[in-house]
N, CA, C and O of each residue as an XYZ file, in Angstrom:
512
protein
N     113.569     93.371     96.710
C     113.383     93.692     98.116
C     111.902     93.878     98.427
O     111.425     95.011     98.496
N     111.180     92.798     98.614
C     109.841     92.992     99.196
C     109.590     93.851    100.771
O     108.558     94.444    101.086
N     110.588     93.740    101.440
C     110.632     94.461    102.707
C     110.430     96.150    102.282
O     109.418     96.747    102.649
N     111.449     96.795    101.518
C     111.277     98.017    100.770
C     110.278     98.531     99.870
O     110.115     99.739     99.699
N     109.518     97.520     99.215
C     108.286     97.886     98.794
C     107.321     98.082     99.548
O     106.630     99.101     99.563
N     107.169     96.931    100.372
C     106.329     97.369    101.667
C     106.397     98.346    102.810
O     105.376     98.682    103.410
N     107.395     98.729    103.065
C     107.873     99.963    103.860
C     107.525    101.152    102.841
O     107.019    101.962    103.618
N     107.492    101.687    101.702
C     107.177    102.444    100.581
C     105.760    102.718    100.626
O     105.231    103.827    100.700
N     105.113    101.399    100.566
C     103.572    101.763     99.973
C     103.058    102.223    102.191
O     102.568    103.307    102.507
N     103.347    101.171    103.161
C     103.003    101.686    103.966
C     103.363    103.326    104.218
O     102.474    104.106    104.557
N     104.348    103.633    104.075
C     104.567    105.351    104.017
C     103.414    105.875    102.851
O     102.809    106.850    103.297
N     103.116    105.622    101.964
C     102.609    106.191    101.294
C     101.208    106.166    102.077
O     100.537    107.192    102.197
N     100.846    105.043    102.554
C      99.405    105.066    103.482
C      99.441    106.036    104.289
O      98.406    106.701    104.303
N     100.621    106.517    105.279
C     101.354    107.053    106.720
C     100.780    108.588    105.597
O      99.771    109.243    105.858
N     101.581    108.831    104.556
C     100.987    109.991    103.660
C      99.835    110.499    103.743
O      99.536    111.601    104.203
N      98.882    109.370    103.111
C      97.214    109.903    102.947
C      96.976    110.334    104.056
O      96.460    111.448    104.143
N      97.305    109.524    105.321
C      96.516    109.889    106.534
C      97.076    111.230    106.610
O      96.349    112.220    106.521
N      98.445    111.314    106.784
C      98.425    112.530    107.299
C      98.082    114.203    106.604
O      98.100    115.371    106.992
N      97.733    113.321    105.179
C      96.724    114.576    104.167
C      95.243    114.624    105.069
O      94.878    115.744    105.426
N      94.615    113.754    105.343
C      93.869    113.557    105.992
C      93.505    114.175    107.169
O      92.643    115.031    107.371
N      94.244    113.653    107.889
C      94.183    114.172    109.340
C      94.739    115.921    109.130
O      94.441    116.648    110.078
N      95.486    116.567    107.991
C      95.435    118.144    107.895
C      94.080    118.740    107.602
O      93.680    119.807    108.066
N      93.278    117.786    106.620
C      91.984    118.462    106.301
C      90.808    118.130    107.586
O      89.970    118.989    107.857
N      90.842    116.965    108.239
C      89.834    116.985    108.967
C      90.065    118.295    110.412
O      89.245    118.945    111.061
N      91.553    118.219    110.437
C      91.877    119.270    111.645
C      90.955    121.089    111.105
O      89.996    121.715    111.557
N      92.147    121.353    109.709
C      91.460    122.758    109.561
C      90.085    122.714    109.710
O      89.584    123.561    110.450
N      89.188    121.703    109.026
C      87.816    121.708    109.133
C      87.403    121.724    110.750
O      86.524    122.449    111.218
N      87.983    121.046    111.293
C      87.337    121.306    113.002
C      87.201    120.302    113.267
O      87.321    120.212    114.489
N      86.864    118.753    112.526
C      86.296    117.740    112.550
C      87.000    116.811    113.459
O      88.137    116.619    113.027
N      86.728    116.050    114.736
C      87.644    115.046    115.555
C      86.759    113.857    115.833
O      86.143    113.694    116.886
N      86.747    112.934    114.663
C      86.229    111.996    115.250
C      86.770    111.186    116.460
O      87.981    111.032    116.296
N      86.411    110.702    117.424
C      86.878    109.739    118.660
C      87.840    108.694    118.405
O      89.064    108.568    118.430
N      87.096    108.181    118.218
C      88.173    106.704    117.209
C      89.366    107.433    116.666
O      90.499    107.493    117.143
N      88.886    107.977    115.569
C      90.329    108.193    114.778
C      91.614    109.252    115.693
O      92.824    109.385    115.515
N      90.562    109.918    116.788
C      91.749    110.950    117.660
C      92.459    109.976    118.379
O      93.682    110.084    118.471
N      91.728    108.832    119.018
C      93.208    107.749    119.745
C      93.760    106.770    118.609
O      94.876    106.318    118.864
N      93.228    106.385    117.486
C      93.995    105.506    116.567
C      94.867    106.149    115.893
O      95.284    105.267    115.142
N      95.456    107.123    115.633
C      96.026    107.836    114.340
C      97.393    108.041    115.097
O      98.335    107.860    114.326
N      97.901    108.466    116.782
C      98.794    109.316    117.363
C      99.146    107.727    117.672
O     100.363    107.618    117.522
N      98.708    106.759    117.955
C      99.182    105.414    118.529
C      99.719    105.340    117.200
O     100.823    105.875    117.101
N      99.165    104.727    115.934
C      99.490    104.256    114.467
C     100.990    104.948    114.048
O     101.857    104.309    113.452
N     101.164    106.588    114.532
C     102.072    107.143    114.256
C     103.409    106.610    115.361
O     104.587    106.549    115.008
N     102.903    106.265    116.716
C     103.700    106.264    117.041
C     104.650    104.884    117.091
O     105.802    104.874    117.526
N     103.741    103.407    116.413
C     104.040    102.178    115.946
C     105.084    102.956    114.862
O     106.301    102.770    114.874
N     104.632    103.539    114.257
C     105.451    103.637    112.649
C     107.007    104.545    113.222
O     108.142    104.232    112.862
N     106.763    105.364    113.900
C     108.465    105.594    114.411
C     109.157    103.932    114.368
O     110.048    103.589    113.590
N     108.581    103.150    115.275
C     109.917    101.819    115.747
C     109.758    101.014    114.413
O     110.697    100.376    113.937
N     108.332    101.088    113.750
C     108.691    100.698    112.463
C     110.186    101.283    111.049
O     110.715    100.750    110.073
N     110.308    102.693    111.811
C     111.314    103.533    110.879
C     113.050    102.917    111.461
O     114.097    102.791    110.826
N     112.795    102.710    112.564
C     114.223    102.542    113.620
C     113.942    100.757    113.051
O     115.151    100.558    113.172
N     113.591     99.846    112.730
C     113.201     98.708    112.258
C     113.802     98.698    110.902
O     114.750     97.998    110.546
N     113.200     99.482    110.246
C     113.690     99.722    108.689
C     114.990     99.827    108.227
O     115.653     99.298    107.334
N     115.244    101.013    109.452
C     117.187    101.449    109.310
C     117.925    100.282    109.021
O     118.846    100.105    108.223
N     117.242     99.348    109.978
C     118.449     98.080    110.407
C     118.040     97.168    109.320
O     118.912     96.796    108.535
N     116.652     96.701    109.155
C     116.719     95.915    107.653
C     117.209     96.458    106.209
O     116.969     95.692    105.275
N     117.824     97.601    105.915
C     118.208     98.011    105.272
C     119.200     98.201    105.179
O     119.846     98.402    104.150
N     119.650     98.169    106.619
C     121.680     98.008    106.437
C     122.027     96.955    106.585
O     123.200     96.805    106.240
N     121.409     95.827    107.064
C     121.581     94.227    106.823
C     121.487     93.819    105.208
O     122.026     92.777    104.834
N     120.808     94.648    104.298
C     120.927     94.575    103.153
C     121.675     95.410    102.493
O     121.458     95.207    101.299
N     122.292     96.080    102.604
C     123.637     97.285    102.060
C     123.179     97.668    101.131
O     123.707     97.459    100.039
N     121.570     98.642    101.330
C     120.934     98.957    100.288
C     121.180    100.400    100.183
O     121.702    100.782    101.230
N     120.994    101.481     99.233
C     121.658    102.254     98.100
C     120.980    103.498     99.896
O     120.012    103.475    100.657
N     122.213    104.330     99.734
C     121.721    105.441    100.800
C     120.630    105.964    100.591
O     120.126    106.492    101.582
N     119.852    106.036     99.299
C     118.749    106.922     99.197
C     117.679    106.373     99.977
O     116.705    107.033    100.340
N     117.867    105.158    100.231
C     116.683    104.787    100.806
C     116.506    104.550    102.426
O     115.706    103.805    102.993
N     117.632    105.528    103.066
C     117.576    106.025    104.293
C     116.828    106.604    104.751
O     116.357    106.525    105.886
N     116.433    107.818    103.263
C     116.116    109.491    103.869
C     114.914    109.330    104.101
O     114.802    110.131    105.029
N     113.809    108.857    103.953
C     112.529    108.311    104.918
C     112.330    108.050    105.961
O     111.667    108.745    106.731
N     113.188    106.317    106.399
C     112.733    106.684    107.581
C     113.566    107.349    108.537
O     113.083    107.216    109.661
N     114.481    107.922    108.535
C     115.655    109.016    108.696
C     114.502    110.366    108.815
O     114.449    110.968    109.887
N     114.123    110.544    108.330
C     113.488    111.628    108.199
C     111.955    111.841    109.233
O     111.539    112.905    109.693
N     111.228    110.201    109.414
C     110.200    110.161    110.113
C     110.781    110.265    111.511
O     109.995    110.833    112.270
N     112.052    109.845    112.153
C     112.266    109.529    113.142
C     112.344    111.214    113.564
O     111.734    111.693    114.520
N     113.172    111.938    112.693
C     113.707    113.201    113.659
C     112.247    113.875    113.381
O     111.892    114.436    114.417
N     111.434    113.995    112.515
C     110.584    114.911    112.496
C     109.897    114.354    113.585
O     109.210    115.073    114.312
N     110.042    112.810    113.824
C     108.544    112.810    114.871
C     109.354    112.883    116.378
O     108.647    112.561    117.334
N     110.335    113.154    116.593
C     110.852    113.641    117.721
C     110.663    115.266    117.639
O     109.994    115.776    118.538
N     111.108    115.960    116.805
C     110.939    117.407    116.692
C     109.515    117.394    117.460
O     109.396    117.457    118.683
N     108.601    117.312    116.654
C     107.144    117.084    116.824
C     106.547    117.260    118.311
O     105.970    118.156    118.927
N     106.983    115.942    118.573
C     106.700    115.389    120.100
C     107.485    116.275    121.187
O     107.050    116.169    122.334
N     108.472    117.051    121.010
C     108.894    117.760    121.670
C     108.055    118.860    121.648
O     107.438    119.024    122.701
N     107.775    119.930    120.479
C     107.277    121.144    120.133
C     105.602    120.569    121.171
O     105.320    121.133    122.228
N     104.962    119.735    120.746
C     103.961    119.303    121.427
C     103.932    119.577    123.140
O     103.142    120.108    123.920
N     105.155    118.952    123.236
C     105.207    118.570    125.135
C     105.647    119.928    125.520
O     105.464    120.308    126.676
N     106.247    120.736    124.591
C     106.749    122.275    125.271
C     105.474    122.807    125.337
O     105.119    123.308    126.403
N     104.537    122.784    124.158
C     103.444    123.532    124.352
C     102.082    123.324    125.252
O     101.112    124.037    125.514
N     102.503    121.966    125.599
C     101.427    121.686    126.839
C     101.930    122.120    127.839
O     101.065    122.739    128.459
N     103.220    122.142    128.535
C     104.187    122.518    129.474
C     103.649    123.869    129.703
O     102.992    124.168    130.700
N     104.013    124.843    128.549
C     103.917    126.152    128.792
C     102.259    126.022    128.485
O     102.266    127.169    128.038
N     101.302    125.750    128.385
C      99.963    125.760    128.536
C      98.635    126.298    127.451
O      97.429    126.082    127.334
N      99.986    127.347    126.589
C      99.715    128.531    125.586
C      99.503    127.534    124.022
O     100.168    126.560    123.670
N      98.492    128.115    123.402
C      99.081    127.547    121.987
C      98.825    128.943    121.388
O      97.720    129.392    121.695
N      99.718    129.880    120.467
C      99.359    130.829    119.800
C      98.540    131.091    118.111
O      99.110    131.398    117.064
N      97.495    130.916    118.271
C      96.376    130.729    117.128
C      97.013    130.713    115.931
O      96.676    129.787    115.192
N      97.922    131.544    115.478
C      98.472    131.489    113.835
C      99.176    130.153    113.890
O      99.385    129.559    112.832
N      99.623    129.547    115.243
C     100.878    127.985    114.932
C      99.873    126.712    114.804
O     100.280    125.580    114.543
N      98.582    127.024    115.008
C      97.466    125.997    114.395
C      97.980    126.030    113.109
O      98.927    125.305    112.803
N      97.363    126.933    112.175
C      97.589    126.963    110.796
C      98.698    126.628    110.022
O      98.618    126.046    108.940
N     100.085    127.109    110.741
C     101.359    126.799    110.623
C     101.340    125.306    110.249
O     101.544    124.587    109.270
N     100.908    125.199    111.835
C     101.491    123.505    111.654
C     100.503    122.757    110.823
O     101.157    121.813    110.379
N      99.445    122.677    110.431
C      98.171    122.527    109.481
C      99.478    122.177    108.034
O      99.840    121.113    107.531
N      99.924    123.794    107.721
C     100.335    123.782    106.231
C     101.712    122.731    106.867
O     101.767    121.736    106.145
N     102.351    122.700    107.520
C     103.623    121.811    107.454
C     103.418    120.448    107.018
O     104.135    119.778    106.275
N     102.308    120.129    107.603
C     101.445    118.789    108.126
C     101.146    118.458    106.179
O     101.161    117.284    105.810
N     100.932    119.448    105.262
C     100.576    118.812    103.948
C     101.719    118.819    103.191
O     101.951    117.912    102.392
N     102.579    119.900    103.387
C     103.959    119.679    102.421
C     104.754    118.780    103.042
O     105.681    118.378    102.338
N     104.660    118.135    104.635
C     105.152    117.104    105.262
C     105.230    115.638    104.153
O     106.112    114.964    103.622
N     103.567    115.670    104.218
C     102.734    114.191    103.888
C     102.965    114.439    102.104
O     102.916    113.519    101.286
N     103.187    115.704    101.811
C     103.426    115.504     99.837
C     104.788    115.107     99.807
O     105.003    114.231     98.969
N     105.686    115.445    100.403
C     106.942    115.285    100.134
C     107.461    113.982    100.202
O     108.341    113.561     99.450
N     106.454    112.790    101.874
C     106.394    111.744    101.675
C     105.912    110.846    100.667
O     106.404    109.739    100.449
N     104.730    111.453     99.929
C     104.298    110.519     98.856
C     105.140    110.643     97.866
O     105.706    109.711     97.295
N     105.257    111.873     97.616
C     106.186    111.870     96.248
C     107.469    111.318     96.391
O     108.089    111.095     95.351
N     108.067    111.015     97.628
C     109.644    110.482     97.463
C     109.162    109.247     97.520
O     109.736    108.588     96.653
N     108.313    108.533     98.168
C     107.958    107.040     97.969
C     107.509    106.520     96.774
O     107.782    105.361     96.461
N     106.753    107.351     95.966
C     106.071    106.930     94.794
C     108.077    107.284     93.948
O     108.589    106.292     93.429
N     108.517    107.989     93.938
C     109.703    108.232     93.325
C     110.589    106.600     93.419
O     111.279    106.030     92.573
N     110.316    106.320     94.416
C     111.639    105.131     95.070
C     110.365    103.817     95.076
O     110.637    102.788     95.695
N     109.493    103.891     94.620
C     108.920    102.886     94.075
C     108.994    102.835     92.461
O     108.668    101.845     91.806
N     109.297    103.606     92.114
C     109.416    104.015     90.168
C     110.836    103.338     90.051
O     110.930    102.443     89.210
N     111.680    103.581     90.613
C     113.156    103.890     91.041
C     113.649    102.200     90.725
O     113.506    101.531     91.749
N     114.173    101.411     89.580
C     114.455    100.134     89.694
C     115.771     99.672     90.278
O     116.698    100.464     90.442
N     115.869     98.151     90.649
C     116.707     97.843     90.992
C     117.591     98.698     92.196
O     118.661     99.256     91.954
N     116.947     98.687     93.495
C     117.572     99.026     94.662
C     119.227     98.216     94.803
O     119.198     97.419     95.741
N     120.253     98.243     94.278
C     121.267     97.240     94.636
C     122.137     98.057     95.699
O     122.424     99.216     95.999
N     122.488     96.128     96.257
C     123.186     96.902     97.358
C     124.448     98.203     97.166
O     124.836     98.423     96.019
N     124.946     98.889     98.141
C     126.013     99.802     97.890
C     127.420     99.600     97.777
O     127.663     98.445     98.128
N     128.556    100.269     97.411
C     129.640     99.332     97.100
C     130.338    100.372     98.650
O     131.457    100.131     99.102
């Protein structure tokens, strides 16, 4: 399945950045460029995840390899909601910076490590 390898290593990219984008935030750092390229990139990679679902059930491939992009879709709805409430209500309360900072790295480890896992992982066959 070349489609699944490539969906793998791109998550694993989707990973770094978002190790990335936790350290440049705590640091303070916003470059221009990368503040409008990174929230667009993320938000390609949702329809890339809703994309995936379906090439993956056209291939009746093993459930484990749901829980990714299964997992990008609701977190990045959670997300985008918690976001739009907090512009709504106007407030952000200083400790949910940090909060969301640490979510943002055990988010992006949990992605590398299940991708690097399900890239180790041989022979994806389909499910019975």
């Amino acid at each position: 399945m070349t489609f699944l390898r490539t969906y793998l290593f791109s998550v694993i990219i989707i990973g770094l950045i978002g190790l990335a984008d936790a350290m440049l935030t705590y640091m303070k750092i916003a470059p221009p460029l990368y503040v409008k390229i990174v929230p667009l990139l993320l938000f390609l990679f949702f329809f890339f995840n809703i994309f995936s679902i379906a090439i993956f059930r056209r291939h009746n491939l093993e459930r484990i390899v749901y829980i990714l992009p299964i997992y990008y879709i609701i977190t990045y709805i959670i997300f985008l909601s918690l976001g739009l409430y907090l512009i709504i209500r106007g407030t952000i309360p200083d400790w949910l910076s940090l909060a969301l900072i640490g979510m943002q790295v055990v988010s992006s480890l949990f992605e590398l490590s299940f991708s690097l896992y399900l890239l180790r992982k041989s022979g994806f066959s389909p499910s019975q």
